[in-house]
py3Dmol code that shows the C-alpha trace and the ligand (Angstrom):
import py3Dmol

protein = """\
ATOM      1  CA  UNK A   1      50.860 110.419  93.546  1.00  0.00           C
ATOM      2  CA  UNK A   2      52.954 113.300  91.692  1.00  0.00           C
ATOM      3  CA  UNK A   3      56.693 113.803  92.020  1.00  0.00           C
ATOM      4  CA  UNK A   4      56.754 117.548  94.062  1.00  0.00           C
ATOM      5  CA  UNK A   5      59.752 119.744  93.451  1.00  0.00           C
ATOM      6  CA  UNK A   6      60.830 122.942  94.678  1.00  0.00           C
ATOM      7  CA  UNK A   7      63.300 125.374  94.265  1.00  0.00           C
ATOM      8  CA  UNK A   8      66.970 125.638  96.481  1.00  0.00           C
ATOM      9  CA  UNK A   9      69.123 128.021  96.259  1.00  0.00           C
ATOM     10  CA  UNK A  10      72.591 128.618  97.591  1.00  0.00           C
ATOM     11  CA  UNK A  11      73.054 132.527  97.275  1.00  0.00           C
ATOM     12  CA  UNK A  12      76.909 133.226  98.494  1.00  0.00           C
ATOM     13  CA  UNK A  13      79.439 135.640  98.116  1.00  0.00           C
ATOM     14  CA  UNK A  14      80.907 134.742  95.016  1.00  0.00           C
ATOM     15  CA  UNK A  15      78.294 132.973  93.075  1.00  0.00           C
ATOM     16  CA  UNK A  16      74.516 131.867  93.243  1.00  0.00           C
ATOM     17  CA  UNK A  17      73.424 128.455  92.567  1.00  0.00           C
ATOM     18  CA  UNK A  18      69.921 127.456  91.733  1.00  0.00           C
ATOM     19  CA  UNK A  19      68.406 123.798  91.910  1.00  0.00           C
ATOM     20  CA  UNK A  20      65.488 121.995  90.774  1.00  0.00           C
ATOM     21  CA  UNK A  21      64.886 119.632  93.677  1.00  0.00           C
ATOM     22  CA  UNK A  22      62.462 116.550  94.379  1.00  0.00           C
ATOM     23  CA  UNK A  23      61.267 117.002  97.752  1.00  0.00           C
ATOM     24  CA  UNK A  24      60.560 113.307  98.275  1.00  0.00           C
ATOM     25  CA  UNK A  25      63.777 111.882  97.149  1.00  0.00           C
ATOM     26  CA  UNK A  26      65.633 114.665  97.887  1.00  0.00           C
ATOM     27  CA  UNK A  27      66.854 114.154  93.816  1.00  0.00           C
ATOM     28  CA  UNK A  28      68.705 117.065  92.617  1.00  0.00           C
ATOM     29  CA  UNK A  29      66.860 117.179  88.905  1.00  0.00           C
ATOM     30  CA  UNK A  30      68.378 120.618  87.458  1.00  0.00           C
ATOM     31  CA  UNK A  31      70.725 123.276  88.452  1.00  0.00           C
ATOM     32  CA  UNK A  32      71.751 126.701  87.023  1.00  0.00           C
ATOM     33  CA  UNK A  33      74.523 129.438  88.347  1.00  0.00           C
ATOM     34  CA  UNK A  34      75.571 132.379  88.430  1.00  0.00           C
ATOM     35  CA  UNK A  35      78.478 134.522  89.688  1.00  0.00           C
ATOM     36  CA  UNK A  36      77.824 137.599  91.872  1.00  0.00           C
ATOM     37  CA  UNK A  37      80.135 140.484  92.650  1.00  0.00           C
ATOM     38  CA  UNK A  38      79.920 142.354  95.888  1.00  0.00           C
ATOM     39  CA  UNK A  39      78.166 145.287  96.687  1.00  0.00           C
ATOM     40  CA  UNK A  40      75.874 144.964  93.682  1.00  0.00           C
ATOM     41  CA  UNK A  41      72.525 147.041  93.864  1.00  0.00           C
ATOM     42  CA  UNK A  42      69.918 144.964  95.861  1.00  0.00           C
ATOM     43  CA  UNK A  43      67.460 145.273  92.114  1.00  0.00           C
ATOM     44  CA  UNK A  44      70.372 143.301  90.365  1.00  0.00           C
ATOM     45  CA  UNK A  45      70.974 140.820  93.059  1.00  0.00           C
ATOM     46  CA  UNK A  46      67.380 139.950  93.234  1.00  0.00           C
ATOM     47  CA  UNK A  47      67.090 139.976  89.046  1.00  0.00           C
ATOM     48  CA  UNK A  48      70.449 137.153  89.349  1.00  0.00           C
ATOM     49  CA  UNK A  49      67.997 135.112  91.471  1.00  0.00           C
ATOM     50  CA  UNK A  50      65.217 135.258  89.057  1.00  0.00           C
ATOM     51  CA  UNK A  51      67.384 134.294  86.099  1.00  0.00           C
ATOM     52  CA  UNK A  52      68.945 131.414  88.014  1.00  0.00           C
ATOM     53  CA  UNK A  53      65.507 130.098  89.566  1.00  0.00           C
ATOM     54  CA  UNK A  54      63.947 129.988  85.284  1.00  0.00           C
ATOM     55  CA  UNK A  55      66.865 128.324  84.374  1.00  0.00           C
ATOM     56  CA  UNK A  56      66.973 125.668  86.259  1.00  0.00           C
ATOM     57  CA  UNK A  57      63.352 125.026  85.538  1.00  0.00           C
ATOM     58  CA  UNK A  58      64.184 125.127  82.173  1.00  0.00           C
ATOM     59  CA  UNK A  59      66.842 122.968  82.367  1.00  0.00           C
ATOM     60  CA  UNK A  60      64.656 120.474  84.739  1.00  0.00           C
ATOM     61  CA  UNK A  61      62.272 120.169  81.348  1.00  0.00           C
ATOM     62  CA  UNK A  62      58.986 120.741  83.664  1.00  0.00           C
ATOM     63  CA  UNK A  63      56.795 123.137  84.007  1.00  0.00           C
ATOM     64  CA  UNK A  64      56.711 125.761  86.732  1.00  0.00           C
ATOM     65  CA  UNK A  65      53.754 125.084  87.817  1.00  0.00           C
ATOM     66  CA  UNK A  66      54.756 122.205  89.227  1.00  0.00           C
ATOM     67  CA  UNK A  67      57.373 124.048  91.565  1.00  0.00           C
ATOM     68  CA  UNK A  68      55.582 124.457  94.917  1.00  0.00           C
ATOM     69  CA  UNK A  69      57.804 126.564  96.904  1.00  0.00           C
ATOM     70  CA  UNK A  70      61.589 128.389  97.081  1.00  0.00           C
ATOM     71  CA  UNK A  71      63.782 127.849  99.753  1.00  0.00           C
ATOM     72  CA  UNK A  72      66.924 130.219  99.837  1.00  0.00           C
ATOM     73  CA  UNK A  73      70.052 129.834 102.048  1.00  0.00           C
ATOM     74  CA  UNK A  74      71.974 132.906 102.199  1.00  0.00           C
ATOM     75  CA  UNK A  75      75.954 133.613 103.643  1.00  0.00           C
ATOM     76  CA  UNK A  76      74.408 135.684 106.373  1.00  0.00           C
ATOM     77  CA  UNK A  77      72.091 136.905 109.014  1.00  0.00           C
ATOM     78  CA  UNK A  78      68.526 136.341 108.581  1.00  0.00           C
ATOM     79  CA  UNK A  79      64.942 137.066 109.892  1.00  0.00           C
ATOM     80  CA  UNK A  80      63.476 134.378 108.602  1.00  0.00           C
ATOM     81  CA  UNK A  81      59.845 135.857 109.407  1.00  0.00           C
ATOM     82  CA  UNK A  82      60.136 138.339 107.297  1.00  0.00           C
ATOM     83  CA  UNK A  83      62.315 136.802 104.455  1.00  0.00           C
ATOM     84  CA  UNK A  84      65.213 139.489 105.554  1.00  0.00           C
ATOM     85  CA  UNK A  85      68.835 139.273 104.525  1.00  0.00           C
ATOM     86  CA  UNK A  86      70.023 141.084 107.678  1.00  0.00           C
ATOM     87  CA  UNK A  87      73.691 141.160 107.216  1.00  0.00           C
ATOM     88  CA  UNK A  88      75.408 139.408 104.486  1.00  0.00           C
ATOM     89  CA  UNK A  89      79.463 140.416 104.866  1.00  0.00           C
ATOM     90  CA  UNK A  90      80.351 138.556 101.831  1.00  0.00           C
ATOM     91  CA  UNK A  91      77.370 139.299  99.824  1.00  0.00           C
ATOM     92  CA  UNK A  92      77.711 143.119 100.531  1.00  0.00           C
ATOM     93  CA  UNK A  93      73.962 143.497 100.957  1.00  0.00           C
ATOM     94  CA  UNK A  94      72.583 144.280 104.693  1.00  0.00           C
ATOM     95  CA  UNK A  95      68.568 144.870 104.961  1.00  0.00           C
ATOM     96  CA  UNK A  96      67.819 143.644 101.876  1.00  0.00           C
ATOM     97  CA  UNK A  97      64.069 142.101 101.012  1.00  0.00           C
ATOM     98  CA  UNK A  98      64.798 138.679  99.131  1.00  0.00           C
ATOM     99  CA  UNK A  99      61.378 136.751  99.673  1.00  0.00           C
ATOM    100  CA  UNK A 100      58.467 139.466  99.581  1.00  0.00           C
ATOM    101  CA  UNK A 101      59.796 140.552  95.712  1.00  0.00           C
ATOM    102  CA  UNK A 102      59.984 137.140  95.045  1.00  0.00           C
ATOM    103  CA  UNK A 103      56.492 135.813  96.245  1.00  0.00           C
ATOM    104  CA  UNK A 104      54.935 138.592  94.644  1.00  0.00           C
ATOM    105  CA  UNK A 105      56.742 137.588  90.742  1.00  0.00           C
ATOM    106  CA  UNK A 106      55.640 134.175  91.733  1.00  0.00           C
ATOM    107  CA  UNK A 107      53.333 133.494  94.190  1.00  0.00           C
ATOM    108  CA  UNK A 108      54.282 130.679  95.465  1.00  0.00           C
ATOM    109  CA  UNK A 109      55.785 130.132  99.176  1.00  0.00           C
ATOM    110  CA  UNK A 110      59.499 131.787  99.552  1.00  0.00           C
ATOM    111  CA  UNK A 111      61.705 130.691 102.476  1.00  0.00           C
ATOM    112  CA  UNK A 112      64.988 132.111 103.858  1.00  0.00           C
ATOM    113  CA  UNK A 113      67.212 130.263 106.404  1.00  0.00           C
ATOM    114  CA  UNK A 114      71.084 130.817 106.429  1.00  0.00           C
ATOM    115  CA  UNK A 115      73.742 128.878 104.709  1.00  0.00           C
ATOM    116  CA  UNK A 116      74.857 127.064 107.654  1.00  0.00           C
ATOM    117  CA  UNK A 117      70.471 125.771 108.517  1.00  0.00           C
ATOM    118  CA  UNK A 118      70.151 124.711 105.024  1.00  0.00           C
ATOM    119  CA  UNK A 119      72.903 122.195 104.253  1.00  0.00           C
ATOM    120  CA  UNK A 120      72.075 120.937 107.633  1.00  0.00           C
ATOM    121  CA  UNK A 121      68.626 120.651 106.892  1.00  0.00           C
ATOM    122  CA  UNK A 122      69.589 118.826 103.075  1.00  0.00           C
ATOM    123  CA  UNK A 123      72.008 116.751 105.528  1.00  0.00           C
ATOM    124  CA  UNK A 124      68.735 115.780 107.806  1.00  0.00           C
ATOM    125  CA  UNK A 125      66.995 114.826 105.185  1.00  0.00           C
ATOM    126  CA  UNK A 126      68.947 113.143 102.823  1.00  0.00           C
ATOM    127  CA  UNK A 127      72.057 112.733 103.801  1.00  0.00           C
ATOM    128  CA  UNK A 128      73.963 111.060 106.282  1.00  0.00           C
ATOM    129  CA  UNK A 129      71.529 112.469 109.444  1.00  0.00           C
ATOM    130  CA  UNK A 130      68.354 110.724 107.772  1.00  0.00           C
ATOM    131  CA  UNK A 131      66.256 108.506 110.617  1.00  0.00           C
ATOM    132  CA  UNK A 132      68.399 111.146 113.143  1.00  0.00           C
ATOM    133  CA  UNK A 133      66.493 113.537 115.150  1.00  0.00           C
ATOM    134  CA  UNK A 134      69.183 114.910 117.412  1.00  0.00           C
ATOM    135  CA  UNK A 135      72.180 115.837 115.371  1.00  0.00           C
ATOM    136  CA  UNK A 136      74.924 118.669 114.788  1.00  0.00           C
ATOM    137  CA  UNK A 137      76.279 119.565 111.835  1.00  0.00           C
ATOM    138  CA  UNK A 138      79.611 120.755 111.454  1.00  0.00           C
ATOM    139  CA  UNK A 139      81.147 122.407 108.397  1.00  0.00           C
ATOM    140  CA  UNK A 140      85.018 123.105 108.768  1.00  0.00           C
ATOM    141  CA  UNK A 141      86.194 125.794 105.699  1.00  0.00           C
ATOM    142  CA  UNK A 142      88.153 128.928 106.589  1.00  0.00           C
ATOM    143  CA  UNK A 143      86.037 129.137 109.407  1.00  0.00           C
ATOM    144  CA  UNK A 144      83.572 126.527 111.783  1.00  0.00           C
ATOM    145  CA  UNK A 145      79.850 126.722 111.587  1.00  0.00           C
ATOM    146  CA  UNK A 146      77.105 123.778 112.536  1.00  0.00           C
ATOM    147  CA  UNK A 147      73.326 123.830 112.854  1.00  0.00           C
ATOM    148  CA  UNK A 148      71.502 122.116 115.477  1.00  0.00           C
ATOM    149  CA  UNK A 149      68.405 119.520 115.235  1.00  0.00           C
ATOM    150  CA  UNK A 150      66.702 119.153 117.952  1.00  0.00           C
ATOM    151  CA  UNK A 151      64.035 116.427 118.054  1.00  0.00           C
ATOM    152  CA  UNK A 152      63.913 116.545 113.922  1.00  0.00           C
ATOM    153  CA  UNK A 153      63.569 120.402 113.781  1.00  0.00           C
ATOM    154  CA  UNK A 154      66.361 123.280 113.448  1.00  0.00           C
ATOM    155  CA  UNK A 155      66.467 124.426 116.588  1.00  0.00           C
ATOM    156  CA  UNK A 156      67.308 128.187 116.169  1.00  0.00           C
ATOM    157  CA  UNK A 157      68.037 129.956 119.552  1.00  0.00           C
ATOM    158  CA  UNK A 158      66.761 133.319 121.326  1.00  0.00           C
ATOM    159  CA  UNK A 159      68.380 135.721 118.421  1.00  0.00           C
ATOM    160  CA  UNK A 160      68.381 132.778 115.417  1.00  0.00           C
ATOM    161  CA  UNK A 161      72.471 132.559 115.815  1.00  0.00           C
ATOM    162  CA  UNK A 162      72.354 129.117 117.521  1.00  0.00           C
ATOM    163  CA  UNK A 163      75.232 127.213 116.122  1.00  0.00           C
ATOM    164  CA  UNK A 164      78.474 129.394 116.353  1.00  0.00           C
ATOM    165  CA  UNK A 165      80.748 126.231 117.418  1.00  0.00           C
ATOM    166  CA  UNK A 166      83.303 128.125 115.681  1.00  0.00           C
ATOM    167  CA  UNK A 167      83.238 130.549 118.666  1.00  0.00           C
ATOM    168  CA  UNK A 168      83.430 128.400 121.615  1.00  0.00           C
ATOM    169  CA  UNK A 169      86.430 130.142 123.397  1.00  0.00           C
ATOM    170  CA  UNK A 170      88.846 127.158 124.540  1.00  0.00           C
ATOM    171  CA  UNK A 171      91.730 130.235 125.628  1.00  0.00           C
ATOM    172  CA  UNK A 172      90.745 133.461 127.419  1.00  0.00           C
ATOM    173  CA  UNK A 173      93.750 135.281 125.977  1.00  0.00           C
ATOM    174  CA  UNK A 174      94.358 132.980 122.935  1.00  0.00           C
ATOM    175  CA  UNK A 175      94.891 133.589 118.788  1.00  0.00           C
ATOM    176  CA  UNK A 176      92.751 136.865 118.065  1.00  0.00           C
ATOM    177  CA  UNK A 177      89.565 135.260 116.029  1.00  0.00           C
ATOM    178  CA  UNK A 178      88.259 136.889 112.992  1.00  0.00           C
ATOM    179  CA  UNK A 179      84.737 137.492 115.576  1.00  0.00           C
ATOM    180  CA  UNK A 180      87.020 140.157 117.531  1.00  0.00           C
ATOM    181  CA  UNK A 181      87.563 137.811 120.276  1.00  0.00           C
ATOM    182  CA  UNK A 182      90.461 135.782 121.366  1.00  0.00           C
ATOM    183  CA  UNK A 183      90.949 132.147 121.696  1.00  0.00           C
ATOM    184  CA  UNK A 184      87.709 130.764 119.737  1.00  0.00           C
ATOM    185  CA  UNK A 185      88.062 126.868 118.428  1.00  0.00           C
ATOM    186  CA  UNK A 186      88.166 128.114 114.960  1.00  0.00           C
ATOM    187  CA  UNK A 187      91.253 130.280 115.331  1.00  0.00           C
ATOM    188  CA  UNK A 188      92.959 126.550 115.940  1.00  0.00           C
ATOM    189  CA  UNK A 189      90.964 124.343 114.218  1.00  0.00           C
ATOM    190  CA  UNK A 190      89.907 126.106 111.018  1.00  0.00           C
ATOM    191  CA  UNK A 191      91.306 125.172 107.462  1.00  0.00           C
ATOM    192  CA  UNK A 192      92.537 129.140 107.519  1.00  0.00           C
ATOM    193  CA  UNK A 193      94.350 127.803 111.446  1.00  0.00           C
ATOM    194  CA  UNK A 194      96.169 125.343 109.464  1.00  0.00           C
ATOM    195  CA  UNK A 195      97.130 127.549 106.846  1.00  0.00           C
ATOM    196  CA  UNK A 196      98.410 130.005 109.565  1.00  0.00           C
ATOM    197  CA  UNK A 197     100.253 127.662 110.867  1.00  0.00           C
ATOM    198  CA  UNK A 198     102.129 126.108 107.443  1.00  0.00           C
ATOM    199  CA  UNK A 199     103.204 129.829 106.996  1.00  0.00           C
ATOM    200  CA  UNK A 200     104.622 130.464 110.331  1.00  0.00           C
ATOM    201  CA  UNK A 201     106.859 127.187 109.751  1.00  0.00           C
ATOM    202  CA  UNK A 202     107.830 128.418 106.344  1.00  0.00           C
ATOM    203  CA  UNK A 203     109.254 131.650 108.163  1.00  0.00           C
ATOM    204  CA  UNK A 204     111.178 129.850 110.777  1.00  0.00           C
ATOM    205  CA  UNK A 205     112.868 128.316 107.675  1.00  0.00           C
ATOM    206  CA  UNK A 206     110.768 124.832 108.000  1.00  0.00           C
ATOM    207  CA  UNK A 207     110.811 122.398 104.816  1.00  0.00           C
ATOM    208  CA  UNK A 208     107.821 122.022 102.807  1.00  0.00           C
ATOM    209  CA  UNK A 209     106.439 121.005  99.150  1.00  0.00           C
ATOM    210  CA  UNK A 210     103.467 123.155 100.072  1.00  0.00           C
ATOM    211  CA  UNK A 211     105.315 126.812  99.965  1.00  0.00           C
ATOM    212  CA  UNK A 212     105.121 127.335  96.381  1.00  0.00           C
ATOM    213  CA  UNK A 213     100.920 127.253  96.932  1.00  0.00           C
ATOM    214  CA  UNK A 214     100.426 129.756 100.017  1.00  0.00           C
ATOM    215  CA  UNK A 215      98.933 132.895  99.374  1.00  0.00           C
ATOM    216  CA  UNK A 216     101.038 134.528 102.762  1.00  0.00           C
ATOM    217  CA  UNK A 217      98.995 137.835 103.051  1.00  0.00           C
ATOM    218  CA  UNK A 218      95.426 135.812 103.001  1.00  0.00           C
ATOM    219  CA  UNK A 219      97.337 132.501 104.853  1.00  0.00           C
ATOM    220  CA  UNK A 220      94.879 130.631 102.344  1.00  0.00           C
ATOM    221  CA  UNK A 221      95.421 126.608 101.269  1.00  0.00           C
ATOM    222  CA  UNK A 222      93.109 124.834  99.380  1.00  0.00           C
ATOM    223  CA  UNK A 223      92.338 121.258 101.171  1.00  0.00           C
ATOM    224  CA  UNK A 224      93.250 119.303  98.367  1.00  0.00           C
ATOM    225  CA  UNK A 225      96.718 120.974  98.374  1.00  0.00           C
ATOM    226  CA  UNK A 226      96.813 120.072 102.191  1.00  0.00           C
ATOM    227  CA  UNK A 227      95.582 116.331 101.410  1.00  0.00           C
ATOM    228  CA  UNK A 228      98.142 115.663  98.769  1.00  0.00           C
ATOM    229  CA  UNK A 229     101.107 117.610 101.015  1.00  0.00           C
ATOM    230  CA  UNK A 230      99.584 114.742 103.841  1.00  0.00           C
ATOM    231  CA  UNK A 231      99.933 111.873 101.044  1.00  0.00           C
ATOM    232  CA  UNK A 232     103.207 112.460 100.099  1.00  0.00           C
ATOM    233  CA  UNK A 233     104.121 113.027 103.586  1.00  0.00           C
ATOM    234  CA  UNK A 234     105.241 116.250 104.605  1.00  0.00           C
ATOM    235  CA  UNK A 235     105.853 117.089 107.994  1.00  0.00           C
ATOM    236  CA  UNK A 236     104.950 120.730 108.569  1.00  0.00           C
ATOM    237  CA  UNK A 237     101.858 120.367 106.820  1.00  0.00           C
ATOM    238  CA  UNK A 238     100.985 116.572 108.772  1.00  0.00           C
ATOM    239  CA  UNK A 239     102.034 118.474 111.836  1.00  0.00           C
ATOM    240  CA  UNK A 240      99.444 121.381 111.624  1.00  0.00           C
ATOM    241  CA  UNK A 241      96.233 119.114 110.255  1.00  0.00           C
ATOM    242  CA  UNK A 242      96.860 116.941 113.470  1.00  0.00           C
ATOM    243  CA  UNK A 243      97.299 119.953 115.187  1.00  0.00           C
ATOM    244  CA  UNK A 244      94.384 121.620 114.224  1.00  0.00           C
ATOM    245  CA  UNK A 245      92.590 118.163 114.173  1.00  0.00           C
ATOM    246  CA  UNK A 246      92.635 117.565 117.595  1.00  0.00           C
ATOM    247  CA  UNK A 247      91.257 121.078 118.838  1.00  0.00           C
ATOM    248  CA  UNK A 248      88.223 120.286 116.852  1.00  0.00           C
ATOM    249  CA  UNK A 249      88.485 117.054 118.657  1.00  0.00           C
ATOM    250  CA  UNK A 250      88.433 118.538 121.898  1.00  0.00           C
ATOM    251  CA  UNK A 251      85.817 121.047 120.556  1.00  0.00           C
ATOM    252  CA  UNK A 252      83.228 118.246 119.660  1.00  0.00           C
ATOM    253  CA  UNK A 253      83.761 116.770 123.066  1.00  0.00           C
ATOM    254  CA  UNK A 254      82.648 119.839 124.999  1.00  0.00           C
ATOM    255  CA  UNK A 255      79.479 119.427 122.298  1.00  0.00           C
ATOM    256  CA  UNK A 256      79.043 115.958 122.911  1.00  0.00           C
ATOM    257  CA  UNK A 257      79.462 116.102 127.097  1.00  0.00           C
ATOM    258  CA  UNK A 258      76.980 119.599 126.983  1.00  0.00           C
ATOM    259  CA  UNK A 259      74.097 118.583 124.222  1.00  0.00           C
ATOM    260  CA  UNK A 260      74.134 114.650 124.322  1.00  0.00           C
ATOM    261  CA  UNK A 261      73.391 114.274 120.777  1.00  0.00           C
ATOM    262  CA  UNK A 262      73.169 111.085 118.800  1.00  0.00           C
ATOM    263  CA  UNK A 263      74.983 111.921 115.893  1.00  0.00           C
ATOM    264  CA  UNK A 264      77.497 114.337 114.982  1.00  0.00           C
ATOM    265  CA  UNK A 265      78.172 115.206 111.008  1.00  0.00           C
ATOM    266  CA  UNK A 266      80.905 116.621 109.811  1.00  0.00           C
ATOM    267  CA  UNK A 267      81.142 118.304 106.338  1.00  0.00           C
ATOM    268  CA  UNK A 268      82.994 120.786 104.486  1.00  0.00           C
ATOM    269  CA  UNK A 269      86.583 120.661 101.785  1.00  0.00           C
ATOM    270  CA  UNK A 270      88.936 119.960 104.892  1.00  0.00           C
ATOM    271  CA  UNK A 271      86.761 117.349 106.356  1.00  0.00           C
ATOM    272  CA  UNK A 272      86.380 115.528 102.707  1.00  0.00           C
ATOM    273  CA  UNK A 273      89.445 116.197 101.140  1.00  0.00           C
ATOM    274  CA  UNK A 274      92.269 115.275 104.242  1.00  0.00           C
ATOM    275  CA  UNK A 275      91.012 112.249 105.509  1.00  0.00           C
ATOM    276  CA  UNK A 276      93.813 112.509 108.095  1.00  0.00           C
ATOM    277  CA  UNK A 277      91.697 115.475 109.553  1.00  0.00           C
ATOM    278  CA  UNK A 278      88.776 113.398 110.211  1.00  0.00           C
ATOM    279  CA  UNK A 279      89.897 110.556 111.908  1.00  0.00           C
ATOM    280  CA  UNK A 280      92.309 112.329 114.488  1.00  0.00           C
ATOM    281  CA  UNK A 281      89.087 114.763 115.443  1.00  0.00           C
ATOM    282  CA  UNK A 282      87.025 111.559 115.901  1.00  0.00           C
ATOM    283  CA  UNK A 283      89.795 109.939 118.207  1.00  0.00           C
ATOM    284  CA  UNK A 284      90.244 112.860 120.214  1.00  0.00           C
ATOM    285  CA  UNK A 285      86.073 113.098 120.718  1.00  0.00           C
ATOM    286  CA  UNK A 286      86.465 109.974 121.382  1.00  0.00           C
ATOM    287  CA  UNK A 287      89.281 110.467 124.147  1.00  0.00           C
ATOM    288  CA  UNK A 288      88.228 113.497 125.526  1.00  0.00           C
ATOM    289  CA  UNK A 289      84.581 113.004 126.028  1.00  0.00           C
ATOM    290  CA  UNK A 290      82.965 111.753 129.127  1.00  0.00           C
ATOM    291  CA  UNK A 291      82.286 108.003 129.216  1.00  0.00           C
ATOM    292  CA  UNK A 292      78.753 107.768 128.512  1.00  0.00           C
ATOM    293  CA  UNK A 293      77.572 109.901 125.659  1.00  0.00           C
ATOM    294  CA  UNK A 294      81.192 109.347 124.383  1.00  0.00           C
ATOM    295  CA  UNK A 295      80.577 105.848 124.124  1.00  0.00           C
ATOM    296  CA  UNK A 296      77.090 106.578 122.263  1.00  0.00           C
ATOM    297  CA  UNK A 297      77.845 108.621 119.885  1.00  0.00           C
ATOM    298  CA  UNK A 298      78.490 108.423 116.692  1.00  0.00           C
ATOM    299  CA  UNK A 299      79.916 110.631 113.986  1.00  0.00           C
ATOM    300  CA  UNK A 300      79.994 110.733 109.883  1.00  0.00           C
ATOM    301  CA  UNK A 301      81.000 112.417 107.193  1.00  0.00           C
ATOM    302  CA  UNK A 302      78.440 114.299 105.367  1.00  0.00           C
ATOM    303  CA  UNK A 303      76.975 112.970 102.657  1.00  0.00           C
ATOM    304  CA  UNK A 304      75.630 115.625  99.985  1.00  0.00           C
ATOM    305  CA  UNK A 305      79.127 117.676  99.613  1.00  0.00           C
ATOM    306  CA  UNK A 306      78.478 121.094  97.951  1.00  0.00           C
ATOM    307  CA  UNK A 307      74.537 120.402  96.942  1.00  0.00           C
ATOM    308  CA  UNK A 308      73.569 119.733 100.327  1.00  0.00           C
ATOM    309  CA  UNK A 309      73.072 123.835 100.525  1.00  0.00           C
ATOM    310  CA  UNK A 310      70.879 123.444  97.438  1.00  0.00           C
ATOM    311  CA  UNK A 311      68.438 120.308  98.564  1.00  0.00           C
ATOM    312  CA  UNK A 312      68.442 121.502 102.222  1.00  0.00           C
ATOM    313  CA  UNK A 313      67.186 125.382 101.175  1.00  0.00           C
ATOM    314  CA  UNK A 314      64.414 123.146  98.700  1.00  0.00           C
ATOM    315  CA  UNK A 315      63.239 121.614 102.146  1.00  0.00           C
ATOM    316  CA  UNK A 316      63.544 124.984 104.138  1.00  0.00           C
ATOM    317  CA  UNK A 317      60.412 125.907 101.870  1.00  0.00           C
ATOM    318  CA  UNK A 318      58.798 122.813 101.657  1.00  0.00           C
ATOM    319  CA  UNK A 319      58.683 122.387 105.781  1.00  0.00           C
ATOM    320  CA  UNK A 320      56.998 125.794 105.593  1.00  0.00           C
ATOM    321  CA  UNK A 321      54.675 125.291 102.764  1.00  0.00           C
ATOM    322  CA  UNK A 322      53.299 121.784 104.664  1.00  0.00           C
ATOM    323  CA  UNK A 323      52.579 123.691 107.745  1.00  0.00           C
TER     324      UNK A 323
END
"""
ligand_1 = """\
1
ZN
Zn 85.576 133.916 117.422
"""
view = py3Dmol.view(width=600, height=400)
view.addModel(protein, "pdb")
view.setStyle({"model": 0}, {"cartoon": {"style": "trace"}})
view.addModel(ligand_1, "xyz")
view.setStyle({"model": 1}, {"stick": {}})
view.zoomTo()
view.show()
């Protein structure tokens, strides 16, 4: 009985990140990266990916023959059929062939799910959703995604968007969202929401040790700025994480009361860096939701931080390569 590995790869906006996985222990053996810079030509994205997937091997010290598959999550729209990044905003690439090029340089299986679907899937399998089969995932950053499993499997949806909890609209005529629309959880409940919200309070003159950090014109904080601003107790910035907090609290109800699931992850820098965050979300679930699957579920913190894109994509191609 041979160790298996495959390859995972977490292809974003800014950089792409290449591991060496074990798919049985979900070990993460190797790893190898690379920055990208938008709107590059589609030959020079795909020759990053190459360079980053030998690399890793190299760095793994095994032989690529013993990789049986690549699994890549991508910042984007997908049709994973076809191995098609659709749309990729941040990327700057739309239409463009990742897996085809690839299985013919290596011939071996090549998967594509997006960003969201893989660190759920890494999640699943190795993190804190193992021995789950009914779960969401949801990662808070500047905006809210999650991925679905339903009865162990991703469950997609009609047009593969399934997921967009950042987009539940909680206020018809609410804060304009960056989707178009107006009033969507993550225009409240977002690390970018919080942000917002810090700057408005700056300009009505409010106190705070955070104002000296705030990029105004992109409204961007980093979470650990925000946790230590909560540690040493400042009030603006303790006001808007409890703020924002509780609208993903009352967001995750509306999940729990419509989908029933067992388990609810949450992941992402806001989530792990301001514990404060966390536990008023999970009190107002707790509050908000109806008795029953209130009282059942339960909800952690995910477990694999920023590799879980990396060993989730690995079992994206593994999945497929078993079938
Ligand atoms: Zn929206």
């Amino acid at each position: 009985m041979g160790d298996s590995y495959a390859i995972g790869i977490d292809f974003g906006g800014t950089k792409v990140l290449a591991g060496v996985v074990n798919t049985k222990t979900g070990e993460l053996v190797a790893t190898s990266k690379k920055k990208t810079k938008q709107a590059s030509e589609q030959q020079q994205l795909l020759r990053k990916l190459t360079i980053v997937i030998e690399e890793a091997v190299e760095q793994a010290g095994i032989n690529f023959d013993k990789i049986k598959s690549i699994g890549i999550g991508v910042a984007g729209m997908v049709d994973r059929e076809r191995g098609i990044l659709l749309s990729g905003v941040n990327i700057g690439a739309s239409n463009l062939k990742i897996a085809e090029p690839l299985i013919d340089h290596y011939g071996i299986p090549v998967k594509l799910g997006n960003d969201v679907e893989v660190a759920t899937l890494g999640e699943m399998h190795f993190g804190a959703g193992k021995k789950c089969n009914n779960l969401i995932c949801v990662f808070v950053g500047t905006g809210i995604g999650s991925g679905i499993v339903h009865d162990g499997a991703i469950y997609h949806g009609q047009t593969g968007t399934a997921g967009e909890i950042g987009h539940t609209i909680l206020f018809p005529d609410g804060r304009l969202c960056n989707c178009g629309g107006h009033g969507c959880l993550e225009a409240y409940a977002s690390r970018m929401a919080i942000a917002r919200q810090v700057v408005a309070g700056i300009k009505r003159g409010v106190d705070t040790s955070v104002a000296g950090e705030i990029d105004e014109n992109k409204g961007l904080l980093r979470s650990r700025t925000l946790s230590q601003a909560v540690l040493d107790g400042d009030n603006l910035v303790t006001r808007s994480v409890i703020h924002a907090a509780k609208f993903l609290g009352v967001g995750l109800a509306s999940v729990v009361n419509f989908y029933n699931p067992e388990r609810i992850i949450l992941g992402g820098g806001l989530v792990e860096e301001v514990g404060l965050y966390f536990d008023v979300a999970v009190e107002e679930l707790q509050h908000r939701a109806l008795p029953i699957p209130g009282a059942a579920i339960n909800v952690k913190k995910a477990k694999l931080g920023d590799f879980a894109g990396i060993i989730g994509a690995a079992m994206l191609a593994q999945n497929s390569s078993d079938n």
